[in-house]
PyMOL Python script that loads the backbone (N, CA, C, O; Angstrom):
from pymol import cmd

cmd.read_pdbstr("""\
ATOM      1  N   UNK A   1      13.919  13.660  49.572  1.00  0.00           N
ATOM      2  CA  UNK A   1      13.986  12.359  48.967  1.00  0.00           C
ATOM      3  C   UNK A   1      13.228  12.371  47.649  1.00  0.00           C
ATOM      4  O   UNK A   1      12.321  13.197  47.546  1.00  0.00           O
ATOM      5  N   UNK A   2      13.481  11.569  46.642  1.00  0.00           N
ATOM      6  CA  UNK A   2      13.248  11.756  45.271  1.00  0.00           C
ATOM      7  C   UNK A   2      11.571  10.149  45.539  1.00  0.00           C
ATOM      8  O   UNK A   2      11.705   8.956  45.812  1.00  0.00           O
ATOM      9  N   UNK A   3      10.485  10.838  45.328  1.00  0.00           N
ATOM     10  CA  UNK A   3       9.201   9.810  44.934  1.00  0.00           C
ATOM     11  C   UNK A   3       9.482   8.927  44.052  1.00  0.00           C
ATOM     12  O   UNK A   3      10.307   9.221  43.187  1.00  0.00           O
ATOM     13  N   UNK A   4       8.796   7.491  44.060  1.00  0.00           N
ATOM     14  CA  UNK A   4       8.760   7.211  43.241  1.00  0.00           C
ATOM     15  C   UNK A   4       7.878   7.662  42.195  1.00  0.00           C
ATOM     16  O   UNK A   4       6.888   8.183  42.706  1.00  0.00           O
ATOM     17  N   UNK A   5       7.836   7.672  40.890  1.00  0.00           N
ATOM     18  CA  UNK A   5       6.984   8.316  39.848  1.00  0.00           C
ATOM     19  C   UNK A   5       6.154   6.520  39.334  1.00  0.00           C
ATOM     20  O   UNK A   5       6.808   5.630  38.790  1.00  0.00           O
ATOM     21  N   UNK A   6       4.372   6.381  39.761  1.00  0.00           N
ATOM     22  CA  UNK A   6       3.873   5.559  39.539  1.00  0.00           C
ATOM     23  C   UNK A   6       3.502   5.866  38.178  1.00  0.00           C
ATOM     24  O   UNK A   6       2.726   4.957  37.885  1.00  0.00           O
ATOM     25  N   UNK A   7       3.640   6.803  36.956  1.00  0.00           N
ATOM     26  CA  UNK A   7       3.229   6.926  35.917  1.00  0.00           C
ATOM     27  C   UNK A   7       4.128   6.007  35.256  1.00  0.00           C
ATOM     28  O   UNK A   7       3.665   5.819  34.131  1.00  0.00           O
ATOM     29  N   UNK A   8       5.129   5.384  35.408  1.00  0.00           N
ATOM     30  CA  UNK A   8       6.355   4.729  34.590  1.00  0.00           C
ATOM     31  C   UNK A   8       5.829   3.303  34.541  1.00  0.00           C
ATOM     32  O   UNK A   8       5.434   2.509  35.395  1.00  0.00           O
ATOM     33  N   UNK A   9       6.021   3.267  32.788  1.00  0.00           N
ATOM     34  CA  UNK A   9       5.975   1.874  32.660  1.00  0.00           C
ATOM     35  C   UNK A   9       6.797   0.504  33.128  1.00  0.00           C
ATOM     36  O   UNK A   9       7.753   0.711  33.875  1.00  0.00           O
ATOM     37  N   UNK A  10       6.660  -0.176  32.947  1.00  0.00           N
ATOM     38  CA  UNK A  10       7.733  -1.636  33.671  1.00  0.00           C
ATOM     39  C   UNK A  10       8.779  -1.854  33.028  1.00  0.00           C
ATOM     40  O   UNK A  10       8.492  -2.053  31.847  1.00  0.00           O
ATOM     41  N   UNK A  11      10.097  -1.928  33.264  1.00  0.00           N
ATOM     42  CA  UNK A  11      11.365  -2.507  31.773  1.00  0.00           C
ATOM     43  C   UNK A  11      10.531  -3.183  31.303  1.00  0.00           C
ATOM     44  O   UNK A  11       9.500  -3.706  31.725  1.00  0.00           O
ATOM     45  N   UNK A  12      11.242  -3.130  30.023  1.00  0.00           N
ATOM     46  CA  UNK A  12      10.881  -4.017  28.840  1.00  0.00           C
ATOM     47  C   UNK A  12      12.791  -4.563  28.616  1.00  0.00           C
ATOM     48  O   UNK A  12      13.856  -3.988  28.836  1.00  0.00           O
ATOM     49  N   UNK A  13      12.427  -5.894  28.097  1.00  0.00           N
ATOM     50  CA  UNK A  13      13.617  -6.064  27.954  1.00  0.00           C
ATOM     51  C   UNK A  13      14.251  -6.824  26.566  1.00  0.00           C
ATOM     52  O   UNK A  13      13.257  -7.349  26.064  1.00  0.00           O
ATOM     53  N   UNK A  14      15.172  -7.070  25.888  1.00  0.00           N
ATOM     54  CA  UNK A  14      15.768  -6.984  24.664  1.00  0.00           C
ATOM     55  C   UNK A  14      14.697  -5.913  23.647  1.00  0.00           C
ATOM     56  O   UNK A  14      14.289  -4.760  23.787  1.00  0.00           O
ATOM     57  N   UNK A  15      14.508  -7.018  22.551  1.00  0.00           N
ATOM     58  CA  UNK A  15      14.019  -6.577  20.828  1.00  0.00           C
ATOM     59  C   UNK A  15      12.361  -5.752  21.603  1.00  0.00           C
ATOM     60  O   UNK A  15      11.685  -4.969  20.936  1.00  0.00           O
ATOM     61  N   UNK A  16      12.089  -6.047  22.678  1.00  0.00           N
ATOM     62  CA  UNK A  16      10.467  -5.273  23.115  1.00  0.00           C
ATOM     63  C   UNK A  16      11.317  -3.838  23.452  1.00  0.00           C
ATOM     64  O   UNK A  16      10.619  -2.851  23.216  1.00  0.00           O
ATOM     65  N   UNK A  17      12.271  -3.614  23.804  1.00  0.00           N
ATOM     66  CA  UNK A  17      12.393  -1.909  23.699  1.00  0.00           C
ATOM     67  C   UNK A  17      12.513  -0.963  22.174  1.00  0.00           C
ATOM     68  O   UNK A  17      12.774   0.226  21.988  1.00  0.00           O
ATOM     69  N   UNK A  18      12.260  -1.856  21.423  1.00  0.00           N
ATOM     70  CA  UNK A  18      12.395  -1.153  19.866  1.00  0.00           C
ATOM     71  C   UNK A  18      11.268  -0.400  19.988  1.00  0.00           C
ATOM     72  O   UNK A  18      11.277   0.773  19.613  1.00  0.00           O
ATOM     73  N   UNK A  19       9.867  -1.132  20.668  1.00  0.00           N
ATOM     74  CA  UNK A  19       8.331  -1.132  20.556  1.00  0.00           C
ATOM     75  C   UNK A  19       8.245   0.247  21.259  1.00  0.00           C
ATOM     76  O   UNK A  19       8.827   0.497  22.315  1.00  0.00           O
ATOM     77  N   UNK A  20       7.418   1.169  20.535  1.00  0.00           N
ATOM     78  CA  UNK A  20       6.737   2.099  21.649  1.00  0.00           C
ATOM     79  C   UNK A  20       5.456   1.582  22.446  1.00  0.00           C
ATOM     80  O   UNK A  20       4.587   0.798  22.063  1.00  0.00           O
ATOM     81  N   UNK A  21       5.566   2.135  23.466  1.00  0.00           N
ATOM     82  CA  UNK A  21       4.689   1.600  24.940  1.00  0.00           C
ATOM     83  C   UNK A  21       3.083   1.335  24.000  1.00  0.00           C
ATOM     84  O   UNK A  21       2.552   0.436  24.653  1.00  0.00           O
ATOM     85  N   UNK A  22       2.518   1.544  23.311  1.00  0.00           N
ATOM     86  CA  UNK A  22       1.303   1.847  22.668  1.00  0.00           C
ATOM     87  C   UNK A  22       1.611   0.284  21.709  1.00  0.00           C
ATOM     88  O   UNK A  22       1.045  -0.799  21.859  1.00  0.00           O
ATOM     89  N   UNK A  23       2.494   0.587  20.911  1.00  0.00           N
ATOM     90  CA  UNK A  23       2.406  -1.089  20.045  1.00  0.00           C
ATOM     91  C   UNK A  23       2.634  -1.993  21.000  1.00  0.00           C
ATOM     92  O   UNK A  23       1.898  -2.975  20.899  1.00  0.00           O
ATOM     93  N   UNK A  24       3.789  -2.032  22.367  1.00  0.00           N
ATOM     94  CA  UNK A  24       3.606  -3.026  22.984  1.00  0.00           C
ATOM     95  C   UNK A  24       2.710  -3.379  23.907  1.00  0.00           C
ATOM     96  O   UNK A  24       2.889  -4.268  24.740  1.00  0.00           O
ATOM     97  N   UNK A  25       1.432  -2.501  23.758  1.00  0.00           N
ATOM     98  CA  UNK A  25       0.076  -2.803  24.723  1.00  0.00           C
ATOM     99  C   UNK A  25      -0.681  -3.554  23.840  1.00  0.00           C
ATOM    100  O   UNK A  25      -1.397  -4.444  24.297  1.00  0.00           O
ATOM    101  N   UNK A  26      -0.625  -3.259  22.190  1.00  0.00           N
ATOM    102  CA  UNK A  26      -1.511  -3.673  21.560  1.00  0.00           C
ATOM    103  C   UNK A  26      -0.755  -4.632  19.986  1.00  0.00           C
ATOM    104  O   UNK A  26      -1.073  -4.368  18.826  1.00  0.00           O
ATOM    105  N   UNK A  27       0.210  -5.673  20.382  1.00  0.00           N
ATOM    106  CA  UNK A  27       0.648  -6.420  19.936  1.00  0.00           C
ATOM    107  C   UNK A  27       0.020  -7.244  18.891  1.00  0.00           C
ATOM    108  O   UNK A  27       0.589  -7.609  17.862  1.00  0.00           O
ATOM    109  N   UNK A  28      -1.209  -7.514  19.232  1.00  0.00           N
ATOM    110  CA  UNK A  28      -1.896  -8.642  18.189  1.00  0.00           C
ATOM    111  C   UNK A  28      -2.254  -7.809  17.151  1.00  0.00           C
ATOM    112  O   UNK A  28      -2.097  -8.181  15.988  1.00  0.00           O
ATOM    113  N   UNK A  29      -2.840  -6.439  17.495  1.00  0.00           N
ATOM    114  CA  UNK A  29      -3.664  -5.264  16.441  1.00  0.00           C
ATOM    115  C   UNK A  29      -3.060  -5.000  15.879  1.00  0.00           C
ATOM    116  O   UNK A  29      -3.292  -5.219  14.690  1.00  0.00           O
ATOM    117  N   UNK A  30      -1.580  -4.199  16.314  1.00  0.00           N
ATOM    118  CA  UNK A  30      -0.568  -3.982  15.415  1.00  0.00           C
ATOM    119  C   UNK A  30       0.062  -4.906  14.000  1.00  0.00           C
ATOM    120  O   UNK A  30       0.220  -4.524  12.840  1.00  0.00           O
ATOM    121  N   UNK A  31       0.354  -6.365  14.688  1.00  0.00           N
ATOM    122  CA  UNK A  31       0.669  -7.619  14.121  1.00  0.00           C
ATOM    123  C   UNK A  31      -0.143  -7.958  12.694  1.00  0.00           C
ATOM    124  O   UNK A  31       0.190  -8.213  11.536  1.00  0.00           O
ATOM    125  N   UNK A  32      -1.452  -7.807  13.469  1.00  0.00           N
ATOM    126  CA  UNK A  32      -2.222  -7.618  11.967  1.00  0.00           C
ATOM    127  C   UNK A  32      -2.497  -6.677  11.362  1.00  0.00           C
ATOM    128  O   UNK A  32      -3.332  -7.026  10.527  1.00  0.00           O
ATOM    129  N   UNK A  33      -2.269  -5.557  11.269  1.00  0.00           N
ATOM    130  CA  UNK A  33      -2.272  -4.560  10.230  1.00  0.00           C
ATOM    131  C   UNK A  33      -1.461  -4.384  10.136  1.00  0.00           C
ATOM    132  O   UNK A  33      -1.402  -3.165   9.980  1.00  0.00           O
ATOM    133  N   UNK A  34       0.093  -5.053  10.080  1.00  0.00           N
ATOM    134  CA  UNK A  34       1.141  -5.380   9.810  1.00  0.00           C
ATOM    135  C   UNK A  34       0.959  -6.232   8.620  1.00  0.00           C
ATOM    136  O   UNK A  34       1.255  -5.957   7.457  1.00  0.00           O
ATOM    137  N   UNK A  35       0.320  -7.528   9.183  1.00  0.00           N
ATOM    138  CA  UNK A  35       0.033  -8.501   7.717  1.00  0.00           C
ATOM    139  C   UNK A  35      -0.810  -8.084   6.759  1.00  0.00           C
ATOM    140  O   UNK A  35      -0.659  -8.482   5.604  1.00  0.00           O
ATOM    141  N   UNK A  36      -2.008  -7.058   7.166  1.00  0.00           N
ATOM    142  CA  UNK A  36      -3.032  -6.987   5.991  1.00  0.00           C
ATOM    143  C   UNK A  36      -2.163  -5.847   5.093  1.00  0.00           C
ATOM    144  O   UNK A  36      -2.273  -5.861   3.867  1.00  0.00           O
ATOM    145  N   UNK A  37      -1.495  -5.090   5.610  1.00  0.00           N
ATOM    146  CA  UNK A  37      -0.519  -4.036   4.591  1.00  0.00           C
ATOM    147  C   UNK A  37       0.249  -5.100   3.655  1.00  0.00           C
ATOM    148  O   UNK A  37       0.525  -5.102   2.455  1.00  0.00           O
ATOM    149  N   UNK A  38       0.439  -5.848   4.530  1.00  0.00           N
ATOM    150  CA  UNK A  38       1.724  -6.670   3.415  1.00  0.00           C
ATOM    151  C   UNK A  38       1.003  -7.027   2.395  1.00  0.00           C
ATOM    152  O   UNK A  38       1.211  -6.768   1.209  1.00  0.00           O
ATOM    153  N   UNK A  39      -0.066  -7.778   2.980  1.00  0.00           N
ATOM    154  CA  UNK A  39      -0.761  -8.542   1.721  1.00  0.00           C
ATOM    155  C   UNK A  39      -1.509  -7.972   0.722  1.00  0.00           C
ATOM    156  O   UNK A  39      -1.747  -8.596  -0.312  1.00  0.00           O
ATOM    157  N   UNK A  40      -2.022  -6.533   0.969  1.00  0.00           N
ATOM    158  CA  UNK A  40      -2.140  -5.276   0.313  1.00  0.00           C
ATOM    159  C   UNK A  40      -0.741  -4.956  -0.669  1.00  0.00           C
ATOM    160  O   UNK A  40      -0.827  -4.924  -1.897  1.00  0.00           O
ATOM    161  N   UNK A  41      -0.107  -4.844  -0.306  1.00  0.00           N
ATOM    162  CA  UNK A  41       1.457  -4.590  -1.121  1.00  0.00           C
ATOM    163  C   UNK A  41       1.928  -5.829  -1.842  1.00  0.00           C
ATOM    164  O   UNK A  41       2.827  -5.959  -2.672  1.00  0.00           O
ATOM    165  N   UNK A  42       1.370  -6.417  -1.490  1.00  0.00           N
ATOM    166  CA  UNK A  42       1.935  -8.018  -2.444  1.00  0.00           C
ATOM    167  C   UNK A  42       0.893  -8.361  -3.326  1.00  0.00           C
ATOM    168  O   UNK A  42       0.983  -9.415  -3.956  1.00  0.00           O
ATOM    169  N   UNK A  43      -0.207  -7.533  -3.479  1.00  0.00           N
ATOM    170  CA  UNK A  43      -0.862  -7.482  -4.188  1.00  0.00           C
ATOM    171  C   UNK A  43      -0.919  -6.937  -5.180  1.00  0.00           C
ATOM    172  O   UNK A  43      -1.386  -7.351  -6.241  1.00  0.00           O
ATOM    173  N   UNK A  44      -0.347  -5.733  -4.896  1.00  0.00           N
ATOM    174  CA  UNK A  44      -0.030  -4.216  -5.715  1.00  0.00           C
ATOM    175  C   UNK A  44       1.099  -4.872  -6.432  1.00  0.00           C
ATOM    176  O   UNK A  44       0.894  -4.856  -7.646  1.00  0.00           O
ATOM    177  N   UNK A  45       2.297  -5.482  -6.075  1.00  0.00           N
ATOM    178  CA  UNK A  45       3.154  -5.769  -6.523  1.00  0.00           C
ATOM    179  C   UNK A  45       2.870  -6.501  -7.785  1.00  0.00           C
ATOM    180  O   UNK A  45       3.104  -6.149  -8.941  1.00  0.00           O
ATOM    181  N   UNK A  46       2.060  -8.103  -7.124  1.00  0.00           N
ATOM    182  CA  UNK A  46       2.132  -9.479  -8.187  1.00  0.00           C
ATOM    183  C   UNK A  46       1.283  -7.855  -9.781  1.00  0.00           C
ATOM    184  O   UNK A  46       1.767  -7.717 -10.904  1.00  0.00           O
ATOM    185  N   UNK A  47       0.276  -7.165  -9.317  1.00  0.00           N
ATOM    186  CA  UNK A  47      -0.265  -6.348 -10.270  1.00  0.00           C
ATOM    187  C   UNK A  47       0.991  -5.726 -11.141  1.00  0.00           C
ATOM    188  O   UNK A  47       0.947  -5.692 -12.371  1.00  0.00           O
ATOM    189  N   UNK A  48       1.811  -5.371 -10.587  1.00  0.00           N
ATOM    190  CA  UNK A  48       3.055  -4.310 -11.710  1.00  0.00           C
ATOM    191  C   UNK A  48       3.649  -5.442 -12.360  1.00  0.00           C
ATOM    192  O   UNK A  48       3.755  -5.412 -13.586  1.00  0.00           O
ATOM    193  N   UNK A  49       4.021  -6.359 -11.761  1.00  0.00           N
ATOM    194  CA  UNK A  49       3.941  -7.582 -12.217  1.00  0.00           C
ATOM    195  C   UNK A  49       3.597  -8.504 -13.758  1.00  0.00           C
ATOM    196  O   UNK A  49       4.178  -8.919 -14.761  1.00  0.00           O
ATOM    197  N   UNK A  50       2.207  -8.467 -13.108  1.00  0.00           N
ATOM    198  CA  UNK A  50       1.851  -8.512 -14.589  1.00  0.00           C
ATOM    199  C   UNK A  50       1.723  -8.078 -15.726  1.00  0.00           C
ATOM    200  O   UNK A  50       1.588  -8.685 -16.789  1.00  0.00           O
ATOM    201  N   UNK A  51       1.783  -6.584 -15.416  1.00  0.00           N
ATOM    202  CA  UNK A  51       1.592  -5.252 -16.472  1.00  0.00           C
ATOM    203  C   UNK A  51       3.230  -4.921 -16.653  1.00  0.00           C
ATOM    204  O   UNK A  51       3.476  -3.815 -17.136  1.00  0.00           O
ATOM    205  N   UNK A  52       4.183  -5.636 -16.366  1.00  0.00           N
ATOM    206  CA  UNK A  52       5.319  -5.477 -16.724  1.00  0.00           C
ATOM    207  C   UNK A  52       6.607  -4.786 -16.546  1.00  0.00           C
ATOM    208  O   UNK A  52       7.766  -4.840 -16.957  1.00  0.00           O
ATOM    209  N   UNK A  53       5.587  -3.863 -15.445  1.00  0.00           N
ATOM    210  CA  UNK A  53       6.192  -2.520 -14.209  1.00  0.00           C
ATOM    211  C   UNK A  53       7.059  -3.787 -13.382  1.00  0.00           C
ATOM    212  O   UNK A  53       6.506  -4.509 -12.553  1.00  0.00           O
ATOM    213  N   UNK A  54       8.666  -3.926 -13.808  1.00  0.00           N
ATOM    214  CA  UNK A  54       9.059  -4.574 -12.819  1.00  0.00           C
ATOM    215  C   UNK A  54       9.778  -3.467 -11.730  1.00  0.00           C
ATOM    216  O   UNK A  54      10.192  -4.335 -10.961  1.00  0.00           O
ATOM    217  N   UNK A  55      10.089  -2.590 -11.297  1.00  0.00           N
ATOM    218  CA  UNK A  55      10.516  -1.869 -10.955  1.00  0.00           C
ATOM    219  C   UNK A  55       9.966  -1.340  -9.571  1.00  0.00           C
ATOM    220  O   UNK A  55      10.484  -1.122  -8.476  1.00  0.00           O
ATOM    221  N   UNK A  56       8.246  -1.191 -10.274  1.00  0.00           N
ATOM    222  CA  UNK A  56       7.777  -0.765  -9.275  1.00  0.00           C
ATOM    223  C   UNK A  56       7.118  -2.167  -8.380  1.00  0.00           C
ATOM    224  O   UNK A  56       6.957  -2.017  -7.169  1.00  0.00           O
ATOM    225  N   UNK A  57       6.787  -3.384  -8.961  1.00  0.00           N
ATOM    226  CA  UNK A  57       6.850  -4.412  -8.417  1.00  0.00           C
ATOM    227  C   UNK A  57       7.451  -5.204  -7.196  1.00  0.00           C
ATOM    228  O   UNK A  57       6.960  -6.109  -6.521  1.00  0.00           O
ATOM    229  N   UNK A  58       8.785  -4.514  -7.121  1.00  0.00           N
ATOM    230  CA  UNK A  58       9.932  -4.995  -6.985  1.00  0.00           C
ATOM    231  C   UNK A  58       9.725  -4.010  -5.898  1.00  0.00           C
ATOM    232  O   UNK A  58       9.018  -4.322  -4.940  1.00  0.00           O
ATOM    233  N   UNK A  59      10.385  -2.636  -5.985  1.00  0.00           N
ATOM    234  CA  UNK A  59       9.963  -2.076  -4.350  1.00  0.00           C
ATOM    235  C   UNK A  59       8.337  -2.535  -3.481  1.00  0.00           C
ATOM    236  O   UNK A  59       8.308  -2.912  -2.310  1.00  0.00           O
ATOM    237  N   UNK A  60       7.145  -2.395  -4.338  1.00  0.00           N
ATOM    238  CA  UNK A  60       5.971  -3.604  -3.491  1.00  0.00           C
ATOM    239  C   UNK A  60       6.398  -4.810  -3.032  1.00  0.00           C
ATOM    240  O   UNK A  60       6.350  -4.986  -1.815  1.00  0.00           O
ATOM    241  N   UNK A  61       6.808  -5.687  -3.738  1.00  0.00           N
ATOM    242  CA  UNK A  61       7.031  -6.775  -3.175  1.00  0.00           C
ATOM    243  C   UNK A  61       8.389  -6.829  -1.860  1.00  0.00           C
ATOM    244  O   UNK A  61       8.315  -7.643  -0.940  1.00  0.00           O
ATOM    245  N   UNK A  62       9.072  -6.251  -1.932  1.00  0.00           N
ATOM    246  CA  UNK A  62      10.183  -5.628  -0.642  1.00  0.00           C
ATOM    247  C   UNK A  62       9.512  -5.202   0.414  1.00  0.00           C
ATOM    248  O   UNK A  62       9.570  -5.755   1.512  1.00  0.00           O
ATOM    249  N   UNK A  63       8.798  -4.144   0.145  1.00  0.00           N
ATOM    250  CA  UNK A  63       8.082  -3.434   1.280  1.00  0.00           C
ATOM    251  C   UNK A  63       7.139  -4.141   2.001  1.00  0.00           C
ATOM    252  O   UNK A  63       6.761  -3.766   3.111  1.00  0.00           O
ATOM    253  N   UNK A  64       6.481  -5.749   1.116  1.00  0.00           N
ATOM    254  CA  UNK A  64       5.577  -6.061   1.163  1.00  0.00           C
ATOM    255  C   UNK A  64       6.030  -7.548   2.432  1.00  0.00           C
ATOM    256  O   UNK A  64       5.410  -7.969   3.409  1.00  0.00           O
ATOM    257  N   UNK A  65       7.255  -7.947   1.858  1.00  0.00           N
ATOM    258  CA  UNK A  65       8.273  -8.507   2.794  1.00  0.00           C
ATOM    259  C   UNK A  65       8.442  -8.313   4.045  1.00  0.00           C
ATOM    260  O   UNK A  65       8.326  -9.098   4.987  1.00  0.00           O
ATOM    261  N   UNK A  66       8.908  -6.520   3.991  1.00  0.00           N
ATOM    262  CA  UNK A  66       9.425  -6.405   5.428  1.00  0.00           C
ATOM    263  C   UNK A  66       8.193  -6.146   6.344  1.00  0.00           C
ATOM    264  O   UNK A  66       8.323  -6.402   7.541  1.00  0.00           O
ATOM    265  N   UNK A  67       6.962  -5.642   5.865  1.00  0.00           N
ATOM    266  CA  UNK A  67       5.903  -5.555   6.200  1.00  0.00           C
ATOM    267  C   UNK A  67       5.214  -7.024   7.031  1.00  0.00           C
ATOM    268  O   UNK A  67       4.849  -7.156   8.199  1.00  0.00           O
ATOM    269  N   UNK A  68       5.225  -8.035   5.848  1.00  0.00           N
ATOM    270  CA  UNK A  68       4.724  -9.610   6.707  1.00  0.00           C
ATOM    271  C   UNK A  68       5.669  -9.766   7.919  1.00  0.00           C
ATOM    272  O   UNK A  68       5.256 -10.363   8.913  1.00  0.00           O
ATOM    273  N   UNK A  69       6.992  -9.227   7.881  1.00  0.00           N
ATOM    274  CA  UNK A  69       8.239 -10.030   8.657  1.00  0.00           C
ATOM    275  C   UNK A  69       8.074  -9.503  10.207  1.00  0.00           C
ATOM    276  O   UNK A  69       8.282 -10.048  11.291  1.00  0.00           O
ATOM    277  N   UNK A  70       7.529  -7.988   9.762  1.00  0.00           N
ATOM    278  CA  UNK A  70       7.644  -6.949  11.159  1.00  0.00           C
ATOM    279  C   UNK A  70       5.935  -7.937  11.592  1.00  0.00           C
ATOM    280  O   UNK A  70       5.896  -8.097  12.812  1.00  0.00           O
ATOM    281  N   UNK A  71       4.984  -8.399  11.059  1.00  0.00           N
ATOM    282  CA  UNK A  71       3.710  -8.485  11.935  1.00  0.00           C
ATOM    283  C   UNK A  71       4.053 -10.002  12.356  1.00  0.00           C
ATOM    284  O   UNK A  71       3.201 -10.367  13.166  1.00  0.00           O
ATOM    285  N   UNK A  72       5.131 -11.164  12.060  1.00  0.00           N
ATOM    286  CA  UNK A  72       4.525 -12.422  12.527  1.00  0.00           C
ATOM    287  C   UNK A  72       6.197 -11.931  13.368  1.00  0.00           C
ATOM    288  O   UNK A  72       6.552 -12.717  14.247  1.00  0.00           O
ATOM    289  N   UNK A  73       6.793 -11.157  13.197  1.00  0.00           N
ATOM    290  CA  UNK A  73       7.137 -10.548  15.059  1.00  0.00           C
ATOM    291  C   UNK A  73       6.454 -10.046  16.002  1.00  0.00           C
ATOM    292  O   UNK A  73       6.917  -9.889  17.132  1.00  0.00           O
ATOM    293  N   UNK A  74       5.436  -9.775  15.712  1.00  0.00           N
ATOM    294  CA  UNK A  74       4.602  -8.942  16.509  1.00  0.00           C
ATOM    295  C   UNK A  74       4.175  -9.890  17.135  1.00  0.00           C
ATOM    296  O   UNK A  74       4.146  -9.839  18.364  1.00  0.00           O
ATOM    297  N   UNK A  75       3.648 -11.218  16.301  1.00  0.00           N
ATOM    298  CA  UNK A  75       2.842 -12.358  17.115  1.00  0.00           C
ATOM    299  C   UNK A  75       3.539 -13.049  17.985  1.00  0.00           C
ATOM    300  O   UNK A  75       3.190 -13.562  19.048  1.00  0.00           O
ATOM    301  N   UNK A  76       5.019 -13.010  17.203  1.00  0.00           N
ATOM    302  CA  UNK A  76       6.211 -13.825  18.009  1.00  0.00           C
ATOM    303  C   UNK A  76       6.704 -13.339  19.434  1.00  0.00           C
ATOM    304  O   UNK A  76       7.430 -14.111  20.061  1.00  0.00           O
ATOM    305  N   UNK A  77       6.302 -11.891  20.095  1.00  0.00           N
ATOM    306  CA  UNK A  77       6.170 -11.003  21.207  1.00  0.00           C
ATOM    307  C   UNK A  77       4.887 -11.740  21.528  1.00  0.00           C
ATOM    308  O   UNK A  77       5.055 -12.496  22.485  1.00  0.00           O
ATOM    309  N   UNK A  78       4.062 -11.754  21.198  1.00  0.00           N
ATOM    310  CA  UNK A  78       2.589 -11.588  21.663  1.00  0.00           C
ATOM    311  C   UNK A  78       2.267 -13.092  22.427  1.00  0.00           C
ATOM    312  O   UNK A  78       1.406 -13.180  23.302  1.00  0.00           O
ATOM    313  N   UNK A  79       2.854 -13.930  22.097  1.00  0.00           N
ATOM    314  CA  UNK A  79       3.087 -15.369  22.302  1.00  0.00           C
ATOM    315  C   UNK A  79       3.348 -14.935  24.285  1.00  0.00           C
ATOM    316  O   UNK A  79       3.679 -13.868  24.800  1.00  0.00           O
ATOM    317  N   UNK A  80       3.104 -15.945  24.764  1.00  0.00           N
ATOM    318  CA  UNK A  80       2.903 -16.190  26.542  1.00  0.00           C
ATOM    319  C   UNK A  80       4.737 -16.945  26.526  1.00  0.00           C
ATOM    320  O   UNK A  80       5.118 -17.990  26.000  1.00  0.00           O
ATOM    321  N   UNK A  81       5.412 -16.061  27.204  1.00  0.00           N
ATOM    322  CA  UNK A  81       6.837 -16.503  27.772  1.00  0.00           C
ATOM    323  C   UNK A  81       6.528 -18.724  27.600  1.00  0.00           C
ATOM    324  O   UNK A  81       7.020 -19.543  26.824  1.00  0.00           O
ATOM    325  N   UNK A  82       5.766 -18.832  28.470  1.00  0.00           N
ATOM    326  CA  UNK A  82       5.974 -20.409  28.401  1.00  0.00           C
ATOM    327  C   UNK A  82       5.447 -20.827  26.762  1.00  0.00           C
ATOM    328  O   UNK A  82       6.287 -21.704  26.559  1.00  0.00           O
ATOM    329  N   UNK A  83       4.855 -20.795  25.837  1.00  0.00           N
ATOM    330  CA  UNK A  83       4.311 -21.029  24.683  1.00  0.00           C
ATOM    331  C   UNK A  83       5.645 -21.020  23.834  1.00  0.00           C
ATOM    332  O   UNK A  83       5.698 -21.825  22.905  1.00  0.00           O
ATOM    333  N   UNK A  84       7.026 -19.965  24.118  1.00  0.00           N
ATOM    334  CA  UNK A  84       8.258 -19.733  23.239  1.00  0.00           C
ATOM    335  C   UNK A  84       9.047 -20.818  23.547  1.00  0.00           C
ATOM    336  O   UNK A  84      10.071 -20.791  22.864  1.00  0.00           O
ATOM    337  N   UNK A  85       8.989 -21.914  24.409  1.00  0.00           N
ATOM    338  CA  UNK A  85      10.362 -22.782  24.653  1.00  0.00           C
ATOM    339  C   UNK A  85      10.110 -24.052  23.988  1.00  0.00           C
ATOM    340  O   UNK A  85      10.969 -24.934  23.994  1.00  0.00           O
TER     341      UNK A  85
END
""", "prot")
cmd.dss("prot")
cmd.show_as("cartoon", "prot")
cmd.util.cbc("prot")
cmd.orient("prot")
């Protein structure tokens, strides 16, 4: 007969299987050094910005985007099942 194997984590189910087991233990930590990169990169950006580098601005401020978008998902996971309805 085949054991069960107690090392296995629990399903995860929809957009939480993107997560490796490690970001989805540590959701809030991740979430925010998710946002402080962004806001690091949107910083760098508004800077090329001003100095006239639109180019390189322009990939910062993108990166700096998908960066905020991926951490207030993180919070949006991190949220208690009853807190989402």
């Amino acid at each position: 007969m085949n054991a069960q194997n107690d090392n296995t984590t629990p399903p995860r189910s929809g957009m939480q299987r993107l997560l490796r087991p490690v970001q989805y233990r540590h959701l809030r930590g991740f979430g925010l050094a998710h946002i402080a990169g962004g806001s690091v990169l949107a910083a760098a950006g508004l800077v090329c910005l001003s100095h006239s580098v639109y180019g390189w601005a322009a990939f910062f401020l993108v990166i700096a985007a998908l960066n905020l978008a991926a951490g207030s998902w993180y919070f949006t996971l991190d949220r208690p099942a009853s807190a989402r309805i």
